[in-house]
TORTIDO-238794 format. One record per residue (C-alpha): residue in three letters; z, y, x. Coordinates in steps of 0.25 Angstrom, whole numbers, plus 5000, padded with zeros to 4 digits. Layout:
ALAZYX...
This chain:
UNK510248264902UNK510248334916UNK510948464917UNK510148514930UNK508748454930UNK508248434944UNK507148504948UNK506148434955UNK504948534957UNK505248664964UNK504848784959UNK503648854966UNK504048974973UNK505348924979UNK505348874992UNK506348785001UNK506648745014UNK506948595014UNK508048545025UNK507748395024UNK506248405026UNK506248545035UNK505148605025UNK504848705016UNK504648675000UNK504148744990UNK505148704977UNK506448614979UNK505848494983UNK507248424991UNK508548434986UNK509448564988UNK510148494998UNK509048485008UNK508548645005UNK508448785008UNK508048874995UNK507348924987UNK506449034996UNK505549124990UNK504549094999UNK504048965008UNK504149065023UNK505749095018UNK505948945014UNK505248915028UNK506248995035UNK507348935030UNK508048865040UNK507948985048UNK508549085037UNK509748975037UNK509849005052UNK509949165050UNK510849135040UNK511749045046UNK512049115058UNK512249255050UNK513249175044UNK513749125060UNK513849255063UNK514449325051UNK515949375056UNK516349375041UNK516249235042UNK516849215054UNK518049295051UNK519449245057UNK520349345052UNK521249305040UNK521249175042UNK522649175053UNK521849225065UNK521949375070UNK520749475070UNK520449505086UNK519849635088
């Protein structure tokens, strides 16, 4: 007996952005692997690799991330 049981139809509602196939879907249709999701709508999942973009150089340009001091070098002023 299966302890997770695959699901094989997505639930309708929940939408994804698929990275193999460069499309939107409505329910998982491609492993999680190949995905972005869930969105609660088709227009968020379409923006999706364009959200990743935002989010990435948000993260680029964080200083806390990017924070030397600590870690053996001095803090220039």
């Amino acid at each position: 007996m299966a302890l997770f049981k695959k699901r094989t139809v997505g639930k309708a509602g929940e939408w994804y952005y698929c990275l193999e196939h460069k499309k939107v879907e409505e329910g998982p249709e491609c492993p999680n692997k190949d995905r972005f999701g869930p969105y609660s709508s088709r227009e968020e999942a379409t923006r999706a690799m364009e959200t990743a973009r935002e989010r990435n150089l948000e993260w680029e340009n964080d200083p806390r991330w990017h924070d030397t001091v600590g870690r053996g070098e001095r803090d220039e002023d």
